[in-house]
Backbone of each chain as ProteinMPNN parsed JSONL, in Angstrom:
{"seq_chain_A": "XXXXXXXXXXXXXXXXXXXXXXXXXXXXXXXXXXXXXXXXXXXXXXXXXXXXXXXXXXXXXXXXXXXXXXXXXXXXXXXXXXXXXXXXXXXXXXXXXXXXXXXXXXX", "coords_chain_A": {"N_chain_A": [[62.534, 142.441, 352.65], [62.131, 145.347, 353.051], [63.031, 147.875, 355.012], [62.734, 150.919, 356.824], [64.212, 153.911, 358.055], [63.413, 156.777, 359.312], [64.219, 160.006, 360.074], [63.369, 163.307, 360.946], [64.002, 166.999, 361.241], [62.134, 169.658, 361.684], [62.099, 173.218, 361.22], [61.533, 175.019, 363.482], [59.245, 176.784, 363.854], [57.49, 175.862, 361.343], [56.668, 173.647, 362.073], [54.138, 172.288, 362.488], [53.23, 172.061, 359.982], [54.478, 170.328, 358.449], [53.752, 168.357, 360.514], [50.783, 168.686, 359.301], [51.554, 167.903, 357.046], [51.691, 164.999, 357.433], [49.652, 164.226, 358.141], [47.648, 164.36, 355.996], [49.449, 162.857, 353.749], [50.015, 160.38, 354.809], [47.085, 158.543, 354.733], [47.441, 158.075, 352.615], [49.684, 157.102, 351.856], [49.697, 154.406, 353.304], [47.508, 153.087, 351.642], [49.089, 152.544, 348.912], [50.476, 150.162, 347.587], [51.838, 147.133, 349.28], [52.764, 148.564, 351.553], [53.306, 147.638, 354.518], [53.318, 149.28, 357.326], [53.767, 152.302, 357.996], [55.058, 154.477, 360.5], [54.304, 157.785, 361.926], [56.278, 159.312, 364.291], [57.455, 161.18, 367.072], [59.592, 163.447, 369.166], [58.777, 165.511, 370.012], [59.82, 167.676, 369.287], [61.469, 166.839, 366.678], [60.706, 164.757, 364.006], [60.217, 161.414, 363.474], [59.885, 158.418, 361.735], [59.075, 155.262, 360.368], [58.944, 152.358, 358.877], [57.623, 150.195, 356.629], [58.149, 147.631, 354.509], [56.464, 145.641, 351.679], [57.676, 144.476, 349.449], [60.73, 144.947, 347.694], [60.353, 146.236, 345.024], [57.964, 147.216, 345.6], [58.627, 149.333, 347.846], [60.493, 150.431, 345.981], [58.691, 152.039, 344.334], [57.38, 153.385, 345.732], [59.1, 155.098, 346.299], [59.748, 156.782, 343.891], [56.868, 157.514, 343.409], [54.077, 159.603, 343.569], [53.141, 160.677, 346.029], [55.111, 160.495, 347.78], [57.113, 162.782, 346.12], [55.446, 165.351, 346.858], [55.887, 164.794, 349.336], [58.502, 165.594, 349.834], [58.515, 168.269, 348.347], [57.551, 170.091, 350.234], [58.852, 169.479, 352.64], [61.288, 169.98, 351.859], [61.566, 173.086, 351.936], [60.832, 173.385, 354.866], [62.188, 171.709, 356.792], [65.01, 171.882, 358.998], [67.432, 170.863, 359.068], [69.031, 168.876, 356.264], [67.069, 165.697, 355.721], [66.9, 162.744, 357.326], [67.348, 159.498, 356.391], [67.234, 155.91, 356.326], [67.71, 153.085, 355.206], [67.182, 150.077, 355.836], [68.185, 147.213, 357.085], [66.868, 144.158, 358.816], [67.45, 142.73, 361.696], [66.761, 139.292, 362.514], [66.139, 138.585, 365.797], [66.238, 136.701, 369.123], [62.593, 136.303, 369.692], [60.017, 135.374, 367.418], [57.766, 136.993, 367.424], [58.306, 139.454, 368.642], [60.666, 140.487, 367.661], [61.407, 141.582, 365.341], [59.259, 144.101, 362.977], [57.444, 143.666, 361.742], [55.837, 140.603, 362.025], [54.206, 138.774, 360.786], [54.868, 139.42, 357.861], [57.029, 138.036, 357.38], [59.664, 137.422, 357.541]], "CA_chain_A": [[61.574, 143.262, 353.386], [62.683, 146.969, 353.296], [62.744, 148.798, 356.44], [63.021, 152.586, 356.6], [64.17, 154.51, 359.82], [63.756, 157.929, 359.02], [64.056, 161.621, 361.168], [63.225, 164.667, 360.71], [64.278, 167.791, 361.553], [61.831, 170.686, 361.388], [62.315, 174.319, 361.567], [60.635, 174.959, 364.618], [58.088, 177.609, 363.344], [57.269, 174.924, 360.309], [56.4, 171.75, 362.983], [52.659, 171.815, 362.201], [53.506, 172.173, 358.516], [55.393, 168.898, 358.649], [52.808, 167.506, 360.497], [50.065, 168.718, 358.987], [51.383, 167.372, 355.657], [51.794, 163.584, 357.245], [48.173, 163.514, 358.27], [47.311, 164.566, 354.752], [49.504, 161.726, 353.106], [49.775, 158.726, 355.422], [46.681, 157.651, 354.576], [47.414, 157.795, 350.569], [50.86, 156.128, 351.597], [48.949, 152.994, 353.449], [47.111, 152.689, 350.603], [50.524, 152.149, 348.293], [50.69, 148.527, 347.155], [53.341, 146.933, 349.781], [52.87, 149.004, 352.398], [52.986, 146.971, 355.555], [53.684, 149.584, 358.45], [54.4, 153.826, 358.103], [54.088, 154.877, 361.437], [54.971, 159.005, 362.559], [56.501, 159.248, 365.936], [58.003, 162.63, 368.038], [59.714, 163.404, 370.819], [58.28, 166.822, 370.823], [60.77, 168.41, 368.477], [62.06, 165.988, 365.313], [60.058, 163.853, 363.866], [60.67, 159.728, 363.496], [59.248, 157.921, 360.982], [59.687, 154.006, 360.854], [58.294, 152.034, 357.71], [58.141, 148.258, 356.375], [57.012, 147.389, 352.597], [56.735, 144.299, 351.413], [59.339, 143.851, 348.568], [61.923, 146.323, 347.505], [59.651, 146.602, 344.001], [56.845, 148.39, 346.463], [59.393, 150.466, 348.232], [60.995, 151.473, 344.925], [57.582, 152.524, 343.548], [56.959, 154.862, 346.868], [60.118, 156.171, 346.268], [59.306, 157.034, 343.017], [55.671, 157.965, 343.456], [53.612, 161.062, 343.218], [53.135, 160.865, 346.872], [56.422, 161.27, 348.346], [57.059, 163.815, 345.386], [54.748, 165.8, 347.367], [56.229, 165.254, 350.73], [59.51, 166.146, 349.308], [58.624, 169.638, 347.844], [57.528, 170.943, 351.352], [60.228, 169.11, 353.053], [62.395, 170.742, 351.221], [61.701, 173.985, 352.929], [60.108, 173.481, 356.147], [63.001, 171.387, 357.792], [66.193, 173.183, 359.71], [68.165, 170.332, 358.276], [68.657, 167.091, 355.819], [66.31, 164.776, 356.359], [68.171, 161.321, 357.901], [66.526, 158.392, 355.656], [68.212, 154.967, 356.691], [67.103, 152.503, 354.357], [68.261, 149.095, 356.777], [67.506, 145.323, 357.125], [66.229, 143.496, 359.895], [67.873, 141.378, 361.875], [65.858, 138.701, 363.534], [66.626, 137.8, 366.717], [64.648, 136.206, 369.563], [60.808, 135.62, 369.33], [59.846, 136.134, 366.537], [56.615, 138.348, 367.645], [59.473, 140.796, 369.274], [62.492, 140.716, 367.018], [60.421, 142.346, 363.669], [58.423, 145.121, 362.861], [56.096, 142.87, 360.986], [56.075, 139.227, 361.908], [53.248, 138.456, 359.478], [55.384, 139.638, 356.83], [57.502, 136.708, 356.702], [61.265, 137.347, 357.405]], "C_chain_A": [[62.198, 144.601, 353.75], [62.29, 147.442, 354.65], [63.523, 150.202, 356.439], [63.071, 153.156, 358.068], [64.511, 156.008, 359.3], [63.554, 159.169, 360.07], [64.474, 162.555, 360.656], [63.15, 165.866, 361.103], [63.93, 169.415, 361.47], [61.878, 171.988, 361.903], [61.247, 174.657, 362.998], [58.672, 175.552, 364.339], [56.762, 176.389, 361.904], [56.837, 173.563, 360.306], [54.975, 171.722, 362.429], [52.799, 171.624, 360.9], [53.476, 170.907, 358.42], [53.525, 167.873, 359.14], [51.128, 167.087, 359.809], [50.051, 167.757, 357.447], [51.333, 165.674, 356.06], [50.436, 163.286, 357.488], [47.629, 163.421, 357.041], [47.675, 163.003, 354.454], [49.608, 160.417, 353.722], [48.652, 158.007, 355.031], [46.744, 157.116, 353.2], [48.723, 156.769, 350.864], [50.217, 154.67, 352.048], [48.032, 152.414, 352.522], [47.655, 152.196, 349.279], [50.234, 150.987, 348.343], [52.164, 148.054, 348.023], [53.824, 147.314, 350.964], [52.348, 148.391, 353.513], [52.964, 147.845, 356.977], [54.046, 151.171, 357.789], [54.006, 154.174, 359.139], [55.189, 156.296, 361.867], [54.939, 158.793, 364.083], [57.494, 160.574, 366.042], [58.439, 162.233, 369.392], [59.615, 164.932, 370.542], [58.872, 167.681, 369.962], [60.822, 167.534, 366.766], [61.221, 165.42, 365.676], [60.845, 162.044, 363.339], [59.538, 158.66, 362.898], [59.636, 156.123, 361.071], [58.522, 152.995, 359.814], [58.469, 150.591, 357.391], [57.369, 147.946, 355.005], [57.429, 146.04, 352.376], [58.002, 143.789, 350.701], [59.942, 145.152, 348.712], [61.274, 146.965, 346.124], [58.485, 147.831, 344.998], [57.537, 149.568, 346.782], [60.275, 151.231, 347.117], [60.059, 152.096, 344.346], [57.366, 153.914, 344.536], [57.921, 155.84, 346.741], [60.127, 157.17, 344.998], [58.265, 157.853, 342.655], [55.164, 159.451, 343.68], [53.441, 161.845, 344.941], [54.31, 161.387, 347.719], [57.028, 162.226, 347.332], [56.587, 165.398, 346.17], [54.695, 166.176, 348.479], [57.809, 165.755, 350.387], [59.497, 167.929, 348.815], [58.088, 170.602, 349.189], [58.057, 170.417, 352.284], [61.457, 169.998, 353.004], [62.616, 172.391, 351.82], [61.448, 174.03, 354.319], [61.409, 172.588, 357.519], [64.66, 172.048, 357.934], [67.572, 172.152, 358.536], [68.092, 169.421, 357.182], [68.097, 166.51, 356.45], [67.167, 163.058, 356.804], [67.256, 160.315, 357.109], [67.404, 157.422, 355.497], [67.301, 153.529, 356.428], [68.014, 150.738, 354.999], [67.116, 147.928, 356.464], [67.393, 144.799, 358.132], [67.135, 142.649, 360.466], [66.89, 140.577, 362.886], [66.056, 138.054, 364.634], [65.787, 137.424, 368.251], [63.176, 135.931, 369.306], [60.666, 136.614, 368.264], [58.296, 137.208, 366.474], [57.273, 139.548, 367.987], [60.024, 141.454, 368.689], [62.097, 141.34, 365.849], [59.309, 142.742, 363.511], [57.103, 144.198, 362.468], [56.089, 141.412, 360.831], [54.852, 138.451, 360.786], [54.36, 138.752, 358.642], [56.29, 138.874, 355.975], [59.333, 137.136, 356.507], [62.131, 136.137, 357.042]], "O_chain_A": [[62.753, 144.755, 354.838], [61.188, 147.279, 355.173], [64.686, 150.422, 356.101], [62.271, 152.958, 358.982], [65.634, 156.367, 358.948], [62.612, 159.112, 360.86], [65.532, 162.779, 360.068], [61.996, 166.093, 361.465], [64.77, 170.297, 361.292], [61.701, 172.049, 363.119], [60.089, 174.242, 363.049], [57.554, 175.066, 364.512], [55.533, 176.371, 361.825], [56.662, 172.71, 359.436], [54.833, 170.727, 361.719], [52.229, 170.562, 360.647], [52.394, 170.333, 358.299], [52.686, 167.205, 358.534], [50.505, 166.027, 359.751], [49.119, 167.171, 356.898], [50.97, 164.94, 355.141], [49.979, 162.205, 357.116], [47.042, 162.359, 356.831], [46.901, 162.068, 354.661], [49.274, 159.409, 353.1], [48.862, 156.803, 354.887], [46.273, 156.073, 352.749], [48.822, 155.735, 350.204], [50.212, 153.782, 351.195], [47.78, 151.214, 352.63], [46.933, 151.532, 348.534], [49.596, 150.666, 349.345], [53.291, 148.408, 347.676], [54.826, 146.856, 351.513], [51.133, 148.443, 353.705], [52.576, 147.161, 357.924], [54.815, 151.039, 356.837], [52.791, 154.328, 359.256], [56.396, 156.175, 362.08], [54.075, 158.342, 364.836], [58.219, 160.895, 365.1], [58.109, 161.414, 370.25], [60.574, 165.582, 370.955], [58.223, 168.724, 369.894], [60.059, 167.865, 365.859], [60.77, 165.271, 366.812], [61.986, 161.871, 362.912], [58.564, 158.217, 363.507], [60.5, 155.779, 361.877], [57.325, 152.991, 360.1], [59.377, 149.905, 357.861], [56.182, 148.069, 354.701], [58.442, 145.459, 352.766], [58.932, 143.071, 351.067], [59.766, 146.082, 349.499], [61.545, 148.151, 345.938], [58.424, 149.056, 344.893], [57.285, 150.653, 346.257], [60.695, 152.378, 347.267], [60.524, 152.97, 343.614], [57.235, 155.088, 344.188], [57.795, 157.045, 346.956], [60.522, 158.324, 345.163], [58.405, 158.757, 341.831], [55.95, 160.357, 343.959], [53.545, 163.05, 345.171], [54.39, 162.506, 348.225], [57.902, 162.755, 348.02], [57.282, 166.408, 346.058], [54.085, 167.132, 348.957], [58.08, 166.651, 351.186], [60.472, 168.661, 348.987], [58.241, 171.821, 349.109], [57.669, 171.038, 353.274], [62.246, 170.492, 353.81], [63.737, 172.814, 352.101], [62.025, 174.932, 354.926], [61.454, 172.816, 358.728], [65.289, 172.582, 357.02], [68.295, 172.576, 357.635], [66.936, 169.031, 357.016], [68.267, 166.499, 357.669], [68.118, 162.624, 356.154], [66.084, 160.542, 357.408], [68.354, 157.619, 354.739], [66.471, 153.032, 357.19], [69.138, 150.375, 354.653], [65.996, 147.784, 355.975], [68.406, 145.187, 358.714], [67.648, 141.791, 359.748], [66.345, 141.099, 363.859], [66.17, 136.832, 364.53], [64.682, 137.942, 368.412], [62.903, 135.088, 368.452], [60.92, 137.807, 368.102], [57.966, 137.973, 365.567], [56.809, 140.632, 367.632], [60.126, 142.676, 368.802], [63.146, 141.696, 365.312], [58.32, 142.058, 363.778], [55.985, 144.208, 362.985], [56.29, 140.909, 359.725], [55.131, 137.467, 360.103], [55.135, 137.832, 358.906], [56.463, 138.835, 354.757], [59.993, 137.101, 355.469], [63.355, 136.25, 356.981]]}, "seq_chain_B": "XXXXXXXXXXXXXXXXXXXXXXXXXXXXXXXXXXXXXXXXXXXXXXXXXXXXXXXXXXXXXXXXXXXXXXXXXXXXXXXXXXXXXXXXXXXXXXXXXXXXXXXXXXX", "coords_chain_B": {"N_chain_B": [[52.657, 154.426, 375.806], [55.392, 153.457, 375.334], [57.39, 154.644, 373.187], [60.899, 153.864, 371.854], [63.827, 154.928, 369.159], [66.613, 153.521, 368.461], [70.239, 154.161, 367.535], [72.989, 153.205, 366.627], [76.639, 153.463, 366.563], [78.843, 151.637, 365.577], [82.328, 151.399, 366.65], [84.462, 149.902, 363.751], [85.743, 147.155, 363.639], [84.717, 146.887, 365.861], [81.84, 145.794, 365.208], [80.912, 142.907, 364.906], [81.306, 142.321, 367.696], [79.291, 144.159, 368.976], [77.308, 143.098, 367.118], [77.11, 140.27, 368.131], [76.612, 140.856, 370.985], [73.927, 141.976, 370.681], [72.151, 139.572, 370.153], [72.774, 137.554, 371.891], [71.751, 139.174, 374.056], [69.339, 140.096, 373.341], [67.56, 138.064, 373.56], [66.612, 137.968, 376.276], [65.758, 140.7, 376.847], [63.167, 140.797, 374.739], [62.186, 139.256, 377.168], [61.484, 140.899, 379.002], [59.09, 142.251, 381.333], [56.514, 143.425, 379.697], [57.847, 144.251, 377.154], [57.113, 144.979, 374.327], [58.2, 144.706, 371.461], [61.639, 144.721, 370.544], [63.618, 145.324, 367.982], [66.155, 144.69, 366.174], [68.283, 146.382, 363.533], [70.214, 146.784, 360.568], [72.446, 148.938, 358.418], [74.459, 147.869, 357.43], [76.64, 149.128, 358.048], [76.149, 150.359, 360.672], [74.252, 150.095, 363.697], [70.716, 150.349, 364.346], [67.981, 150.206, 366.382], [64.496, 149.154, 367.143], [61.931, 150.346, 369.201], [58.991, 149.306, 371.25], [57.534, 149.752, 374.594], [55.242, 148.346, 377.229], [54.167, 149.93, 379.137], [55.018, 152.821, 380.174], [56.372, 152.509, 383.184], [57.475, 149.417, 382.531], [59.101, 150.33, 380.485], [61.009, 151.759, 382.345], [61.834, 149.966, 383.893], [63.371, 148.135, 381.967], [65.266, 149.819, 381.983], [66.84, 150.564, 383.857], [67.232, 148.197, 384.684], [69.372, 144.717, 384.527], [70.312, 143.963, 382.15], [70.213, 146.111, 379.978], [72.518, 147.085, 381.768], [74.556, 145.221, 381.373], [74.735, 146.031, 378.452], [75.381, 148.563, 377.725], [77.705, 148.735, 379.555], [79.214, 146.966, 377.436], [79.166, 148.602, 374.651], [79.838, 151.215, 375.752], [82.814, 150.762, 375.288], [82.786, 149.73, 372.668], [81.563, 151.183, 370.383], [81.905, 153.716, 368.356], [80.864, 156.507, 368.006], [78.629, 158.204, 370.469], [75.964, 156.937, 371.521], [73.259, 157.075, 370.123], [69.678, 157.668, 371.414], [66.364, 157.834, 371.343], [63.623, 158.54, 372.778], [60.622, 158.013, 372.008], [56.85, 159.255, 371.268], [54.23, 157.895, 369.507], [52.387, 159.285, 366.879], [49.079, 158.495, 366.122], [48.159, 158.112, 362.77], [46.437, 157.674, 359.667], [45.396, 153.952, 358.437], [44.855, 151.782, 361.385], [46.113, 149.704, 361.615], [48.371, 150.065, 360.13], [49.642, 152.21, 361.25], [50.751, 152.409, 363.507], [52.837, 151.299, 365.963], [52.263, 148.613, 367.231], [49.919, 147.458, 366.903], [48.021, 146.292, 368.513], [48.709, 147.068, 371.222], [47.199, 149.248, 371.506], [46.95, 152.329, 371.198]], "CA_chain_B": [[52.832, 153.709, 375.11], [56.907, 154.214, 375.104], [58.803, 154.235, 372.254], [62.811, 154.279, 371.365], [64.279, 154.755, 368.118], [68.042, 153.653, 368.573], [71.093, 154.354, 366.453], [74.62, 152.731, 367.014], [78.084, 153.469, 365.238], [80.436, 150.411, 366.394], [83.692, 150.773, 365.108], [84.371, 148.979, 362.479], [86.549, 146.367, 364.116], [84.189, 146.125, 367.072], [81.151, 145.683, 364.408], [80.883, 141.729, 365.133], [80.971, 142.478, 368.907], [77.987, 144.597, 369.216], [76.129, 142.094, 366.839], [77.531, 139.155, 369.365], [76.033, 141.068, 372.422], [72.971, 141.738, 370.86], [72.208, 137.919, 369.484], [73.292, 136.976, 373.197], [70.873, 139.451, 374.941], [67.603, 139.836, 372.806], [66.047, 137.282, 374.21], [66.753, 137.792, 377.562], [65.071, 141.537, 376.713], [62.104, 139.753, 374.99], [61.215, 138.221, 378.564], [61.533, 141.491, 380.184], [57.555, 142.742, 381.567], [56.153, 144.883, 378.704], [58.865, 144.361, 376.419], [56.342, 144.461, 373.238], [58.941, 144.835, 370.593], [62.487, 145.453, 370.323], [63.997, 145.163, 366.71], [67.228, 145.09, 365.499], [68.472, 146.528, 362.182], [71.501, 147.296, 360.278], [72.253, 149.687, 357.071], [76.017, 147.211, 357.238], [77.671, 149.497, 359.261], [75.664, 151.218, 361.82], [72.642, 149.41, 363.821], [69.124, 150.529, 364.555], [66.755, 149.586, 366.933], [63.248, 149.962, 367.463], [61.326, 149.191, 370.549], [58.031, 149.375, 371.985], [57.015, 148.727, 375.709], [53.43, 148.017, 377.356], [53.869, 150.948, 380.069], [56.426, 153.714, 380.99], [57.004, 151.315, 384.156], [58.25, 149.186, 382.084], [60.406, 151.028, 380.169], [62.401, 152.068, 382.961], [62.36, 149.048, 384.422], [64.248, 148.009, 381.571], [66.329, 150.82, 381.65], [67.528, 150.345, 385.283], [67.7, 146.496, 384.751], [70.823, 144.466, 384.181], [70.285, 143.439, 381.102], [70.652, 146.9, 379.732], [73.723, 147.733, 382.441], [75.636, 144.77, 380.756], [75.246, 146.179, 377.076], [75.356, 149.288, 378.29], [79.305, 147.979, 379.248], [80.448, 146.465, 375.768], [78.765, 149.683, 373.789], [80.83, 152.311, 376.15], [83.931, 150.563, 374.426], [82.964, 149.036, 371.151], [80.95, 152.223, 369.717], [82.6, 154.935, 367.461], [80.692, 157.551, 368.851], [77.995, 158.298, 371.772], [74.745, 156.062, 370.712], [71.529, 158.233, 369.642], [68.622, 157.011, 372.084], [65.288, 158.308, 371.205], [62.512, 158.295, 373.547], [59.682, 158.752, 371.233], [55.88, 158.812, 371.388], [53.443, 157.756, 368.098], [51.178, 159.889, 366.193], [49.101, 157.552, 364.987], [47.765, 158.256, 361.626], [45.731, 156.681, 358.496], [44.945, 152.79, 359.209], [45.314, 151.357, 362.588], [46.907, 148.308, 361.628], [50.057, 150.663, 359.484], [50.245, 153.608, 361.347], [51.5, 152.503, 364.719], [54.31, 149.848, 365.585], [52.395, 147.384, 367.654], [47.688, 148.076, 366.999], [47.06, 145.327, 369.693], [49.038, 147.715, 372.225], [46.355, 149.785, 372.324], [47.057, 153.573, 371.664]], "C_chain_B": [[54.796, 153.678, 374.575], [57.539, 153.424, 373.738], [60.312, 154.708, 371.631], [63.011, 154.245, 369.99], [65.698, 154.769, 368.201], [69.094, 153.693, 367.646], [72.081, 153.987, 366.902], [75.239, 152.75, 365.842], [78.661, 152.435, 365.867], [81.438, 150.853, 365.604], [84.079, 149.712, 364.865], [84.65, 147.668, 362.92], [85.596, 145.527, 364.876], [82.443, 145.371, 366.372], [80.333, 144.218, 365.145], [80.532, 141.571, 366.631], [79.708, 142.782, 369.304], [77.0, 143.52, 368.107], [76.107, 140.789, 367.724], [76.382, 139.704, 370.47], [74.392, 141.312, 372.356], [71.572, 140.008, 370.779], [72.175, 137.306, 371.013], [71.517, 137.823, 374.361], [69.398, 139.787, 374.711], [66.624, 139.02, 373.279], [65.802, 137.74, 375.442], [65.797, 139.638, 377.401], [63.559, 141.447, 376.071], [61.117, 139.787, 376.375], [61.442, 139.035, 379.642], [59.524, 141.575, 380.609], [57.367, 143.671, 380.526], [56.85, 145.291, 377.873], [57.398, 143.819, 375.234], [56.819, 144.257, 371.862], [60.714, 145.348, 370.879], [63.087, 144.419, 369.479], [65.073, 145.588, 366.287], [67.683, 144.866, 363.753], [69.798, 146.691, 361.994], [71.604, 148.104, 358.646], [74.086, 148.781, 356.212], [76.669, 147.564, 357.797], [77.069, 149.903, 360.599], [74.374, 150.659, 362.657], [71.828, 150.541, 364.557], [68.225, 149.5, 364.982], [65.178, 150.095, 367.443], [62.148, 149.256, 368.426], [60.29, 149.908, 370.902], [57.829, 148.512, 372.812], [55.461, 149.143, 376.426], [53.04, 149.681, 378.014], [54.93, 151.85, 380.417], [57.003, 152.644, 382.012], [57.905, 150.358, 383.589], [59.043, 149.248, 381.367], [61.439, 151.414, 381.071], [62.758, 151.159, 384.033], [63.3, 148.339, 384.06], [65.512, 148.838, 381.722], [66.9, 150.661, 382.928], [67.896, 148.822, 385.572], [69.17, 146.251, 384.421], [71.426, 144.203, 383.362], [71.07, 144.893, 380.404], [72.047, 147.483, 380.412], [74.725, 146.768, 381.458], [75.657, 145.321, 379.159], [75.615, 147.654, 377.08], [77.482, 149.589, 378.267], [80.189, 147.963, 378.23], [79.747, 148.045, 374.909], [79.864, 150.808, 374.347], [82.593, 152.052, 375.156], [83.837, 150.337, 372.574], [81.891, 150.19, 370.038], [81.906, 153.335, 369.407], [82.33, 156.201, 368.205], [79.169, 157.259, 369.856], [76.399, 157.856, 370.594], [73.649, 156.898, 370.997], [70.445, 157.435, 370.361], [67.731, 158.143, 371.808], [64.062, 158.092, 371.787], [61.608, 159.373, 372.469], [58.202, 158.251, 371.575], [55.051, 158.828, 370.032], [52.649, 158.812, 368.327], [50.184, 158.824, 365.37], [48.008, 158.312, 364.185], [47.079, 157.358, 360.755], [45.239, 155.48, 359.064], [45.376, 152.676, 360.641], [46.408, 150.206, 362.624], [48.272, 149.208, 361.369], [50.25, 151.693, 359.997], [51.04, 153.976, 363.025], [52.173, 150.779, 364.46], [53.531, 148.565, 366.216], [50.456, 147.539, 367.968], [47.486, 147.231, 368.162], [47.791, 146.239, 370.881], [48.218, 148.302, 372.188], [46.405, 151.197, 372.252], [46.135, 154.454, 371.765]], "O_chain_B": [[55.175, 153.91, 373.427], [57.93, 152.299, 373.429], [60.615, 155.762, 371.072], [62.285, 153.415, 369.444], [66.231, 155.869, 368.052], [68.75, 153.064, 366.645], [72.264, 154.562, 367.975], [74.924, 152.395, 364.706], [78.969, 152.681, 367.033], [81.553, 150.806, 364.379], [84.086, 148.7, 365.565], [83.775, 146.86, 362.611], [85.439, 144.306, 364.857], [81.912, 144.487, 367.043], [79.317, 144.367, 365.823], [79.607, 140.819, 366.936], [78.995, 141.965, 369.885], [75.874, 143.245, 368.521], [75.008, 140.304, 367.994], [75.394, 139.024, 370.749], [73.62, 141.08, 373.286], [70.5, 139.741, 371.323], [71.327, 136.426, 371.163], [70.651, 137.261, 375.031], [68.493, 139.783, 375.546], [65.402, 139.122, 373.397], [64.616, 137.933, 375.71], [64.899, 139.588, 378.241], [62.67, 141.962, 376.749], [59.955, 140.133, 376.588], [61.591, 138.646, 380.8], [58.794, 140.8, 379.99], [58.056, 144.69, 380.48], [56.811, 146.483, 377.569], [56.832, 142.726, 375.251], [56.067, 143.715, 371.053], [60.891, 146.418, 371.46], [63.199, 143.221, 369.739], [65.176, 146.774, 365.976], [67.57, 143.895, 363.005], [70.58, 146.755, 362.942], [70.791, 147.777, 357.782], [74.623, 148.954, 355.118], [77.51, 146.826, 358.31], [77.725, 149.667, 361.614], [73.32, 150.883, 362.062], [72.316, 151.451, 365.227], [67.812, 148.47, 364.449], [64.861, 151.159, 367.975], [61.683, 148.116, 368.431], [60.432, 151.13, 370.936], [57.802, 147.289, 372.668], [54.762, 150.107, 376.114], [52.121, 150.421, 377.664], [55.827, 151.348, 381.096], [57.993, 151.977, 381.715], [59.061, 150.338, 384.009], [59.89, 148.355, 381.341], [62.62, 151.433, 380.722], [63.638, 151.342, 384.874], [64.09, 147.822, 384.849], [66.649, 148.395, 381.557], [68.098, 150.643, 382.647], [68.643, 148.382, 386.446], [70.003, 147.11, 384.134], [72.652, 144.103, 383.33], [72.294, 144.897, 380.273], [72.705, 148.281, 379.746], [75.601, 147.335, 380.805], [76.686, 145.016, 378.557], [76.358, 147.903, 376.13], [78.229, 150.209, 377.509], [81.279, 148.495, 378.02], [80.818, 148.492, 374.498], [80.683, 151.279, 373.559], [83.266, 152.907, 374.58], [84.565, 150.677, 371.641], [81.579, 149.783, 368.918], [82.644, 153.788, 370.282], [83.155, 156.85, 368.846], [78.705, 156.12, 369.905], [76.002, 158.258, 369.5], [73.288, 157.299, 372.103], [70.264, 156.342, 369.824], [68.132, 159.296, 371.966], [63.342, 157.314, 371.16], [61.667, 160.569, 372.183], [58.061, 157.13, 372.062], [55.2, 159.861, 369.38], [52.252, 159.262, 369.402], [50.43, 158.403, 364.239], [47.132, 158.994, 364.718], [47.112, 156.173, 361.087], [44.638, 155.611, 360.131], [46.229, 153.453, 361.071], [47.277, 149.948, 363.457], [49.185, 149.16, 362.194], [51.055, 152.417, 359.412], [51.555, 154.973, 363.531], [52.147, 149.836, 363.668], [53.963, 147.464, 365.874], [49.92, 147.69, 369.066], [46.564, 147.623, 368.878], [47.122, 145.976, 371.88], [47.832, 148.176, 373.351], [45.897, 151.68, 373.265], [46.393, 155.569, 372.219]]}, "name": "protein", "num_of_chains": 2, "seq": "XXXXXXXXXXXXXXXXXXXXXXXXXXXXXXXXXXXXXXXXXXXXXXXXXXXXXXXXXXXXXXXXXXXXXXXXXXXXXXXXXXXXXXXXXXXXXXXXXXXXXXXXXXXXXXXXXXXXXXXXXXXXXXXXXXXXXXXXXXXXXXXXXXXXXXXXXXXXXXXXXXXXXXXXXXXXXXXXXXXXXXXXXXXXXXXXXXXXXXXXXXXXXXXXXXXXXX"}
């Protein structure tokens, strides 16, 4: 079960940009085969992304795909720095409604 | 609707420690009030956590609790460098179910 913890770091002037482009594709990415969870989050400045796909076949396809292609080429200018993309595994611990992003999903 | 996005370096050594303390105190965070999620990850070296709680209140109820003072403790020693806490709030986007961390919270 892939889990993605990603942040982002946009030029200040370039924040709506950014955001403007996740309203655009979030809903094409929830529509992705696999996609259990993409959810954008802020603290006002950087953005914080936080993701869950079913297999690692799904999440290699998104990675792949025409969609993030797309968030990549205005990425590419619009943020101050590298983007942080922390491609991690779950650990499950306590209840399991608590301890994982997606307890449906079947850890 | 509060949410953290956390980042820990342990060094290397202490690695086993900080997975010990969390294994030990997850539950006991669980069964705080309004504890609706908190999720621990790892990339092998570095963990990530991601937490949603019911109400600000209880977010800093956790945060002033004891639970957090004791890990709080072993992290001041057994961390590489100063641990990334992210007080973040969702955007939510596209579906309801994939575009926030926890749809029955309510945003």
């Amino acid at each position: 079960m892939p889990v993605v913890i990603a942040r982002l770091a946009p030029k200040p002037e370039r924040r709506q940009d950014v955001l403007d482009l996740y309203t655009e594709t979030i809903p094409q990415i929830h529509a992705e085969p696999g996609c259990e969870l993409f959810a954008l989050h802020t603290d006002g400045n950087e953005f914080f992304i936080v993701e869950h796909w079913a297999t690692e076949e799904d999440f290699q396809a998104h990675v792949r795909g025409p969609v993030l292609a797309t968030i990549r080429k205005v990425l590419a200018e619009a943020l101050a720095k590298p983007s942080e993309i922390n491609r991690v595994d779950s650990i499950p611990l306590g209840e399991a409604t608590k301890g994982v992003l997606r307890p449906t999903g079947g850890e």
